[in-house]
Each structure stands twice: as C-alpha cells, then as structure tokens.
HTML snippet that shows the backbone in 3Dmol.js (N, CA, C, O; Angstrom):
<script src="https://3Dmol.org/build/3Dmol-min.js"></script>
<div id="view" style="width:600px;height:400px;position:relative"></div>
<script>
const pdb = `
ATOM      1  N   UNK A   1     -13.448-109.248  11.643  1.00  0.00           N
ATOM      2  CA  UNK A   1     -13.282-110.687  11.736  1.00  0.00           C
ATOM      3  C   UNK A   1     -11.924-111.055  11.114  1.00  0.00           C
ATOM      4  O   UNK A   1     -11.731-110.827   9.919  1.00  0.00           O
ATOM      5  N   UNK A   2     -10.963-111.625  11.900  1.00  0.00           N
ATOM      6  CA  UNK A   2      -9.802-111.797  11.269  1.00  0.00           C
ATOM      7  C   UNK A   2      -9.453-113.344  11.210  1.00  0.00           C
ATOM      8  O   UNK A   2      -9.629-114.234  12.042  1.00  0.00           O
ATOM      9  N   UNK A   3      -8.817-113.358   9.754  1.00  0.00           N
ATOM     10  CA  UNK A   3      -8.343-114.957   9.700  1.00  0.00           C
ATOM     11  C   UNK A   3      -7.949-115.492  10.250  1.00  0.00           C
ATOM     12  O   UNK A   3      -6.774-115.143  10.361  1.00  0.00           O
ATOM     13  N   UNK A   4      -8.291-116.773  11.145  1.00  0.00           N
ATOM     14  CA  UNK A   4      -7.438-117.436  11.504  1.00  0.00           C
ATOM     15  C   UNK A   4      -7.046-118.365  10.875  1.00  0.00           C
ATOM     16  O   UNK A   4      -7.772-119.163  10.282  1.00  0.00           O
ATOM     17  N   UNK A   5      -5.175-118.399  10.943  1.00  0.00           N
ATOM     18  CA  UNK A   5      -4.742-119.657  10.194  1.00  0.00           C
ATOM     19  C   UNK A   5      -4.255-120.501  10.873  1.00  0.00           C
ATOM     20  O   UNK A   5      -3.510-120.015  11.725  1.00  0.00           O
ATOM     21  N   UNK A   6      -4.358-122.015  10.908  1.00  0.00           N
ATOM     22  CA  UNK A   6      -3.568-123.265  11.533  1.00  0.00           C
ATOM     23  C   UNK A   6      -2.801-123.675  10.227  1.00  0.00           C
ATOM     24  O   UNK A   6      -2.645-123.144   9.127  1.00  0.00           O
ATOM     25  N   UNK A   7      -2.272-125.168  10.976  1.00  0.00           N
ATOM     26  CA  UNK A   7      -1.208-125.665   9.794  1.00  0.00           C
ATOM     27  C   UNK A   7      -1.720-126.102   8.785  1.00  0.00           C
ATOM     28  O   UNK A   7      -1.112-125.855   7.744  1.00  0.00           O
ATOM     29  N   UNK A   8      -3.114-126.970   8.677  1.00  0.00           N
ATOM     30  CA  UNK A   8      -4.030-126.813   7.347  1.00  0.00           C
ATOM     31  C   UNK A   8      -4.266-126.245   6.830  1.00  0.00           C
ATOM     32  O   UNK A   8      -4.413-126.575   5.653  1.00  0.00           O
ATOM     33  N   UNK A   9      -4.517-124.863   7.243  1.00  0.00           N
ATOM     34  CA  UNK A   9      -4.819-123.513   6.444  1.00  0.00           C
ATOM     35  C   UNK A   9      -3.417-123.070   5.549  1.00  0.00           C
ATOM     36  O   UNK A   9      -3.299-123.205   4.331  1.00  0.00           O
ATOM     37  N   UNK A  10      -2.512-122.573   6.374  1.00  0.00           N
ATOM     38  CA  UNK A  10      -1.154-122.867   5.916  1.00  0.00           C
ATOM     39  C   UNK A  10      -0.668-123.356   4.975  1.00  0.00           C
ATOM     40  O   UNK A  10      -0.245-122.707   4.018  1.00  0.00           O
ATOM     41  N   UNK A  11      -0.637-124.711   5.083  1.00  0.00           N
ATOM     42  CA  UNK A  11      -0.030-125.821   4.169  1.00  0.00           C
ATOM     43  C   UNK A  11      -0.851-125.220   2.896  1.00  0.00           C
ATOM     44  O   UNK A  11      -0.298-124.680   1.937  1.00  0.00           O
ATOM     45  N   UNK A  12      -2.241-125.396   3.037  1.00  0.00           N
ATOM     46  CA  UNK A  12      -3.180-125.298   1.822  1.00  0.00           C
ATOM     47  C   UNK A  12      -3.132-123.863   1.063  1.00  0.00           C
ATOM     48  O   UNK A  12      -3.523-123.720  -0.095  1.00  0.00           O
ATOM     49  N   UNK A  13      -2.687-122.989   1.736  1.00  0.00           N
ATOM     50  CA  UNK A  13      -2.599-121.784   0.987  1.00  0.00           C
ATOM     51  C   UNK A  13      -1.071-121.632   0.160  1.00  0.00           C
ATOM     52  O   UNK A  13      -0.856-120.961  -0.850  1.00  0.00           O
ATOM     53  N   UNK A  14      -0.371-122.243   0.717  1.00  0.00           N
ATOM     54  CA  UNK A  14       0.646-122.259   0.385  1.00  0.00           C
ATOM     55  C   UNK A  14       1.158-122.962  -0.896  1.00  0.00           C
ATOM     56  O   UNK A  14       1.909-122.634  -1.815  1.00  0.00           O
ATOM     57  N   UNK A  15       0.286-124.301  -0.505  1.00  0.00           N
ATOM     58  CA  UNK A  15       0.393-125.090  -1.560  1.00  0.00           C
ATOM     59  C   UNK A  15      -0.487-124.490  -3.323  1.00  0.00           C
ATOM     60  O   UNK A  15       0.017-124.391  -4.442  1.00  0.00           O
ATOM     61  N   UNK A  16      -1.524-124.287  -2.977  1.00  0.00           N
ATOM     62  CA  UNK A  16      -2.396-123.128  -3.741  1.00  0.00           C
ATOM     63  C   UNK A  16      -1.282-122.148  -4.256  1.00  0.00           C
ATOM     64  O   UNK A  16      -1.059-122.274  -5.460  1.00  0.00           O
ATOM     65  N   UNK A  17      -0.719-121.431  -3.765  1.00  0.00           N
ATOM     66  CA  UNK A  17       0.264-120.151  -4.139  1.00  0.00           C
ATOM     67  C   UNK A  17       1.221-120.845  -5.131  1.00  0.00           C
ATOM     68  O   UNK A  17       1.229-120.434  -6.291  1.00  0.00           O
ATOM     69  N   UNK A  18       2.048-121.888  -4.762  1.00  0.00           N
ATOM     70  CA  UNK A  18       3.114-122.663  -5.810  1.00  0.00           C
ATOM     71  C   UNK A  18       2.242-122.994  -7.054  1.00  0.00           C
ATOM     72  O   UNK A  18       2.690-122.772  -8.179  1.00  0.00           O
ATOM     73  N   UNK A  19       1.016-123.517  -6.873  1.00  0.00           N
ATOM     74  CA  UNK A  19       0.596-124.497  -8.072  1.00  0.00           C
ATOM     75  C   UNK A  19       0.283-123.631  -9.113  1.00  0.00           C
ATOM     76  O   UNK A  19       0.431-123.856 -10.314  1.00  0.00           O
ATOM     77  N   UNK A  20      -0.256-122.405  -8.468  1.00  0.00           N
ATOM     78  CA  UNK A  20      -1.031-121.036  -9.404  1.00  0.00           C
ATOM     79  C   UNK A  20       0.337-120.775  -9.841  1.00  0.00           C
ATOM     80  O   UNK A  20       0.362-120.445 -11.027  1.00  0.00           O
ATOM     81  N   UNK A  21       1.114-120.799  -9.463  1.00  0.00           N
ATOM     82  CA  UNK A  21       2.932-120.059  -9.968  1.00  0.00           C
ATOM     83  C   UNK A  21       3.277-120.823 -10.916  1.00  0.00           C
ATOM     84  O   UNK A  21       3.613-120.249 -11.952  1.00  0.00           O
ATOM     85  N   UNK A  22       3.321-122.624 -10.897  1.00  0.00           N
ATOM     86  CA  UNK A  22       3.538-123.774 -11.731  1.00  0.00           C
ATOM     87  C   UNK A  22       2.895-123.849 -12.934  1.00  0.00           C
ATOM     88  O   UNK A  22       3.501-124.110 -13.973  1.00  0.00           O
ATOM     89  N   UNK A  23       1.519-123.606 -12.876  1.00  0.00           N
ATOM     90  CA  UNK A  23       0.878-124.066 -13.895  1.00  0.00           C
ATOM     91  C   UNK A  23       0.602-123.086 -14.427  1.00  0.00           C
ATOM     92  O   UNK A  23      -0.147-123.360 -15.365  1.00  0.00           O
ATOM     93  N   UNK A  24       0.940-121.207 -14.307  1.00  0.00           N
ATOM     94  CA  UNK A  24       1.056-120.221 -15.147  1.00  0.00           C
ATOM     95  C   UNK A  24       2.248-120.113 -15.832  1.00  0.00           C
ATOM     96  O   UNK A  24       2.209-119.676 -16.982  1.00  0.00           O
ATOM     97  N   UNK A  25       3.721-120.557 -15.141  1.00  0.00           N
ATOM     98  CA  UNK A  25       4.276-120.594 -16.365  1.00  0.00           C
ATOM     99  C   UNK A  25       4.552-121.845 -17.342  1.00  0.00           C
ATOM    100  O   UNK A  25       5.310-121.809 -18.311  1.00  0.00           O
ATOM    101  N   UNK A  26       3.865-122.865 -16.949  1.00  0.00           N
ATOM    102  CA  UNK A  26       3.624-123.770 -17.765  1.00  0.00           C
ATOM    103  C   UNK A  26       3.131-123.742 -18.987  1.00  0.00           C
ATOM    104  O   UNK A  26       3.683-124.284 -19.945  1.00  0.00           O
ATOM    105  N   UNK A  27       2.018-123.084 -19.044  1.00  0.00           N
ATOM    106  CA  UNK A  27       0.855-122.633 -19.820  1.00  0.00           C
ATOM    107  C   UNK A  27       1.734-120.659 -20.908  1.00  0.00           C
ATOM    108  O   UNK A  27       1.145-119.907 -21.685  1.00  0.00           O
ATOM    109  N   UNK A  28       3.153-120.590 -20.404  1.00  0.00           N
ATOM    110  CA  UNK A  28       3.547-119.181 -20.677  1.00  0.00           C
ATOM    111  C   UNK A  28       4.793-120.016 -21.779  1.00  0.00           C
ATOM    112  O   UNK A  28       5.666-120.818 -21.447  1.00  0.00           O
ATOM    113  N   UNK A  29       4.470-119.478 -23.130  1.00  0.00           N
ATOM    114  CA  UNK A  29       5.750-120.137 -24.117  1.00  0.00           C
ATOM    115  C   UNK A  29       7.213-119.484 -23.564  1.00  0.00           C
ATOM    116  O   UNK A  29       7.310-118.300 -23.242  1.00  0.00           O
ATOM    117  N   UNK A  30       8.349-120.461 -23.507  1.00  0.00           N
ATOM    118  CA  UNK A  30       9.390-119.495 -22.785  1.00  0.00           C
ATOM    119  C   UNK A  30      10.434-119.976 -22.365  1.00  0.00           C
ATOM    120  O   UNK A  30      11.544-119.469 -22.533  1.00  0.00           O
ATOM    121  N   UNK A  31      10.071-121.587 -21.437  1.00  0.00           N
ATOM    122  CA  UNK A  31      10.574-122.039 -21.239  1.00  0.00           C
ATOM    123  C   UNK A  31      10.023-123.914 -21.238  1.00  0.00           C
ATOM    124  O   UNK A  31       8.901-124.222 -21.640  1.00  0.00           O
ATOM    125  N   UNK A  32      10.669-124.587 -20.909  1.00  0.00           N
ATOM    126  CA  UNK A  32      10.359-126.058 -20.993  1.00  0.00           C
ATOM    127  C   UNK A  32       9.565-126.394 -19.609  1.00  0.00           C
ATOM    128  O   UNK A  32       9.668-125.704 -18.594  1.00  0.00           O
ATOM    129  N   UNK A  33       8.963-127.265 -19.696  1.00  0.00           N
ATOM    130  CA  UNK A  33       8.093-128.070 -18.652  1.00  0.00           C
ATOM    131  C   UNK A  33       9.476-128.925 -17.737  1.00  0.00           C
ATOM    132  O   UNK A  33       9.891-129.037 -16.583  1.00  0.00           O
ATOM    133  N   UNK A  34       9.692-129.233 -18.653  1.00  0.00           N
ATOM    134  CA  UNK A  34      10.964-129.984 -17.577  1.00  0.00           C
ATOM    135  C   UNK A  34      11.959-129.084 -16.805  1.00  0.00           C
ATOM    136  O   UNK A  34      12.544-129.357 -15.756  1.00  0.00           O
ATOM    137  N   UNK A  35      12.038-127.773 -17.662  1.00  0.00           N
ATOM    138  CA  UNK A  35      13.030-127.211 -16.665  1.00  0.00           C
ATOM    139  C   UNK A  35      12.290-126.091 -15.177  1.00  0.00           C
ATOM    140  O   UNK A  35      12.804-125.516 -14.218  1.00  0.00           O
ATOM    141  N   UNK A  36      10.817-126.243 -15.720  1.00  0.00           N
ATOM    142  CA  UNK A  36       9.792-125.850 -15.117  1.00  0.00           C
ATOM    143  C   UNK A  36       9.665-126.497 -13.341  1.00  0.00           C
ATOM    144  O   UNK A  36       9.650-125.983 -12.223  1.00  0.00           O
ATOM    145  N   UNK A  37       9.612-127.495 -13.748  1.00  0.00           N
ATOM    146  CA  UNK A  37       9.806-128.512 -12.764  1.00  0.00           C
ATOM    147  C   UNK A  37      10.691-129.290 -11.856  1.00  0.00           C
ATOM    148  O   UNK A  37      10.497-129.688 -10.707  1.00  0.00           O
ATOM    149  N   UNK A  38      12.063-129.449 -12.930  1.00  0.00           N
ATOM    150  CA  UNK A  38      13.186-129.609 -12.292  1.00  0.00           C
ATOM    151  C   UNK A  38      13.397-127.740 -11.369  1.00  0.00           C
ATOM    152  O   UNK A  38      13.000-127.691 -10.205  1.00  0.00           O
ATOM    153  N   UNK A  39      13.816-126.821 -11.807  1.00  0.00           N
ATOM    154  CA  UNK A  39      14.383-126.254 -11.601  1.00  0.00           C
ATOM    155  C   UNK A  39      13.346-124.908 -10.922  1.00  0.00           C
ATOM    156  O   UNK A  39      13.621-124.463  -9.808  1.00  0.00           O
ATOM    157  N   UNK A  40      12.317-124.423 -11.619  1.00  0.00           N
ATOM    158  CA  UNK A  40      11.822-123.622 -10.937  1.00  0.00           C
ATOM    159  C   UNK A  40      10.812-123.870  -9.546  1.00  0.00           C
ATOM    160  O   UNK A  40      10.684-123.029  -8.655  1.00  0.00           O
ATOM    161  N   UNK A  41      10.341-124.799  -9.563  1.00  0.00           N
ATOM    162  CA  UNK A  41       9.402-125.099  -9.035  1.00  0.00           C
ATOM    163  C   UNK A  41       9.883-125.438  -7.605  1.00  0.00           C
ATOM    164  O   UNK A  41       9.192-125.058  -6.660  1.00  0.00           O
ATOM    165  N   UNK A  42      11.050-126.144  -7.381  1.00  0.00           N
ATOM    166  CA  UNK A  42      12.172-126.434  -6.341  1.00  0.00           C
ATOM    167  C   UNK A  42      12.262-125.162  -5.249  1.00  0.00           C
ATOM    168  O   UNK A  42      11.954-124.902  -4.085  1.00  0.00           O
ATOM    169  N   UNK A  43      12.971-124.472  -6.561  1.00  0.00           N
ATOM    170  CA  UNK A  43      13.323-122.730  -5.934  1.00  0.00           C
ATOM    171  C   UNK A  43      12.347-122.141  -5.580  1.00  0.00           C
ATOM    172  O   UNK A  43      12.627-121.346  -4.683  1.00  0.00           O
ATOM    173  N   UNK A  44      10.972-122.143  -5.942  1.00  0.00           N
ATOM    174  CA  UNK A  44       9.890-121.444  -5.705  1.00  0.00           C
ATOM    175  C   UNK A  44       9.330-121.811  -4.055  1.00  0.00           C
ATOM    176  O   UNK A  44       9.167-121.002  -3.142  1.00  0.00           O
ATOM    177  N   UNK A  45       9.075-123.530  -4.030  1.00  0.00           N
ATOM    178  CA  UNK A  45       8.777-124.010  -2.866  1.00  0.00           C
ATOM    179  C   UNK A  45       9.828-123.773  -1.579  1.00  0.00           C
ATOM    180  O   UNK A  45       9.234-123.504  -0.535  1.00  0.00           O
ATOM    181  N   UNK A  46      11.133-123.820  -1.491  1.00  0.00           N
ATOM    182  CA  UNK A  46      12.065-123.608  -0.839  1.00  0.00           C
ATOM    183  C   UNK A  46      12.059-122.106  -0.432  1.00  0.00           C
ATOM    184  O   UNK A  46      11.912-122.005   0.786  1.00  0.00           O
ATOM    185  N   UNK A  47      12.172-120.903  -1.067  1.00  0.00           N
ATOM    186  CA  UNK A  47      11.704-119.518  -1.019  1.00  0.00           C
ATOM    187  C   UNK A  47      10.597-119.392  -0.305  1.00  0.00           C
ATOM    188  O   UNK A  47      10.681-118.909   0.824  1.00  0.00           O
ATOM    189  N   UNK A  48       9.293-119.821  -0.854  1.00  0.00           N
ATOM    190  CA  UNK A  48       8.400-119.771  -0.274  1.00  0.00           C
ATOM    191  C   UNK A  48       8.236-120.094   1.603  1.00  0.00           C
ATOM    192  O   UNK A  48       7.915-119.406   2.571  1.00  0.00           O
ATOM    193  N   UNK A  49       8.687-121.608   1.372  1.00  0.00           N
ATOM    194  CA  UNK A  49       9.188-121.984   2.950  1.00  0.00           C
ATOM    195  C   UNK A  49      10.067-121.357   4.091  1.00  0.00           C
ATOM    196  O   UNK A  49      10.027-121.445   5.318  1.00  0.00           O
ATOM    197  N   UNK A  50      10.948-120.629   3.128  1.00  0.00           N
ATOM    198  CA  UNK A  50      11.981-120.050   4.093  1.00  0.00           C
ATOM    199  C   UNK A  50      11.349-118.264   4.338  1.00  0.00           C
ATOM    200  O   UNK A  50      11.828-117.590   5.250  1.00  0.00           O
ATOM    201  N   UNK A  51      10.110-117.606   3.279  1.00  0.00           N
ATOM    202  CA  UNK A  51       9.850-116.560   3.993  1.00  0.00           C
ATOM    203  C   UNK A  51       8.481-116.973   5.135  1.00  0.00           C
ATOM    204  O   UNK A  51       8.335-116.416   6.223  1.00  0.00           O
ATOM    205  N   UNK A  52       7.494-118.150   4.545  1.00  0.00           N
ATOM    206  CA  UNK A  52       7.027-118.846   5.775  1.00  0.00           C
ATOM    207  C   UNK A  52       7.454-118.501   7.457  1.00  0.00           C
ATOM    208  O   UNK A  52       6.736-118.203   8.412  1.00  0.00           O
ATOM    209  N   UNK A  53       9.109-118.708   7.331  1.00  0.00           N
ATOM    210  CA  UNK A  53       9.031-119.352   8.300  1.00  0.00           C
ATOM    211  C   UNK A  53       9.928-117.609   9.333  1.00  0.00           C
ATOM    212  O   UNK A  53      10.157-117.367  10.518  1.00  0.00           O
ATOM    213  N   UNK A  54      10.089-117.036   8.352  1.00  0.00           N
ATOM    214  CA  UNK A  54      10.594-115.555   8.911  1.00  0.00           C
ATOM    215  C   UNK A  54       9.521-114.977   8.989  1.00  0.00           C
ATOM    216  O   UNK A  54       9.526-113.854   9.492  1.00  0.00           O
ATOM    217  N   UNK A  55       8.428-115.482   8.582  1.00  0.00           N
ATOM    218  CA  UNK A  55       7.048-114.458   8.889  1.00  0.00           C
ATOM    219  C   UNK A  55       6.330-114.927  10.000  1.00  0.00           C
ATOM    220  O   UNK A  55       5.566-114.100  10.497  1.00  0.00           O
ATOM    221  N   UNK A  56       6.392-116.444  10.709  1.00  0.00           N
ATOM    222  CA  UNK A  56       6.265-117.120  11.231  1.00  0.00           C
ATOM    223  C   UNK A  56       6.988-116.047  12.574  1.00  0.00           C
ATOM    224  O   UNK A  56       6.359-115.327  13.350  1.00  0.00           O
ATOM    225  N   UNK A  57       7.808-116.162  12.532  1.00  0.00           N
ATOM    226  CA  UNK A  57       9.192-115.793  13.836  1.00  0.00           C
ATOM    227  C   UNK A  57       9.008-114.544  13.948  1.00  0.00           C
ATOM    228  O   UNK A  57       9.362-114.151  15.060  1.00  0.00           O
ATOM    229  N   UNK A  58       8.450-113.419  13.021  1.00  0.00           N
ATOM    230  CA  UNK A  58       7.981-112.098  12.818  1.00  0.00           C
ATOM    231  C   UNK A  58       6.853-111.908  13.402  1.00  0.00           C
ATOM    232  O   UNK A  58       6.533-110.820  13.883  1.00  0.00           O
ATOM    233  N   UNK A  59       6.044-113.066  13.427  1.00  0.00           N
ATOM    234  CA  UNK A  59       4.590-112.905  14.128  1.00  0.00           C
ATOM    235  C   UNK A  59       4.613-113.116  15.584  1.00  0.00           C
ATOM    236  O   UNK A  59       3.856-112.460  16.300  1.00  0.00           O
ATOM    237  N   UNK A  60       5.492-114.054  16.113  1.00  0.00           N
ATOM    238  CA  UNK A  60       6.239-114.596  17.063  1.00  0.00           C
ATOM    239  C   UNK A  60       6.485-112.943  18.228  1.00  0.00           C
ATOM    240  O   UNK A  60       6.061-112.429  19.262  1.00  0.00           O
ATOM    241  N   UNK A  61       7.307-112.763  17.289  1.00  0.00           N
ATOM    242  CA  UNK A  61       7.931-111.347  17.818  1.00  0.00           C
ATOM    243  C   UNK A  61       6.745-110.268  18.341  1.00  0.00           C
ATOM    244  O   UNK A  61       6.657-109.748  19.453  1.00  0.00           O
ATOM    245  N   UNK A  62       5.840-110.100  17.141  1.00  0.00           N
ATOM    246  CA  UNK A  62       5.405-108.774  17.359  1.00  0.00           C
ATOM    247  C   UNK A  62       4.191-109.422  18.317  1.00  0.00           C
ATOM    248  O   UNK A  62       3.514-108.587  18.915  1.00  0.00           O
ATOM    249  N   UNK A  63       3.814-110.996  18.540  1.00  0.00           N
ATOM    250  CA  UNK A  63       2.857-111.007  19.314  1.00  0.00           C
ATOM    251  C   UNK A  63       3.650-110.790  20.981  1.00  0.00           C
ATOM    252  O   UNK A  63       3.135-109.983  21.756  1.00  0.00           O
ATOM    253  N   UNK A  64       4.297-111.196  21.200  1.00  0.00           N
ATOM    254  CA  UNK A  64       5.293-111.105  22.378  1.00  0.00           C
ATOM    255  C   UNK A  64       5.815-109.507  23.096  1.00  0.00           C
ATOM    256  O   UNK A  64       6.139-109.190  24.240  1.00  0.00           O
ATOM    257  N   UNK A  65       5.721-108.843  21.977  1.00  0.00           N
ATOM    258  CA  UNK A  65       5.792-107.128  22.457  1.00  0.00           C
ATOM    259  C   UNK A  65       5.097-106.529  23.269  1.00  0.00           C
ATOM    260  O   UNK A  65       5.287-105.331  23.479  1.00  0.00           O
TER     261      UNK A  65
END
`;
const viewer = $3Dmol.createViewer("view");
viewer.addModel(pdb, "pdb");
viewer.setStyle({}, {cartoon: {color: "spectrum"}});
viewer.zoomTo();
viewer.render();
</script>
C-alpha cells in the first residue's frame, strides 16, 4: 500500500518537518529565539521548498520513463 500524497498532504508534512526543526532548536541552549526565527527558520523553509520542488521534477522524470 503506498502513500499517496496531494498538496494537503504535502503542505502538511512539510510544514510538520520545519516546526519539529523550529521548536528543537528553540528548546537547544545555543543560540537566541530571535535569531532562530529571523534567520534560521527562513533558510530552513526556503531549502526545504527548493528540494520539494527537485524531488517534485525527479518524480516527474522517473514517472515519464
């Protein structure tokens, strides 16, 4: 039985993946909440989106073969 994912599924896993990333190093002494937020959290979502969307175009591919 294999997963199927749509853009709800998607979005929601995705979104799930950042927050678990956010609020562990939040909770990790090290660095600041603000720079947590300004700065990592940005880079994390953007990364995230951009291998999204090569895995996206990867799936694309290998279904088309």
């Amino acid at each position: 039985m294999a997963l199927e994912f749509d853009l709800v599924k998607t979005v929601g896993v995705f979104v799930a993946i950042i927050a678990v990333g956010t609020v562990a190093l939040t909770m990790m002494p090290g660095m600041t909440t603000g720079t947590i937020l300004t700065m990592v959290l940005p880079s994390m979502a953007i990364f995230g989106a951009i291998m999204l969307a090569i895995g996206v175009k990867h799936g694309e591919y290998r279904a088309a073969r």
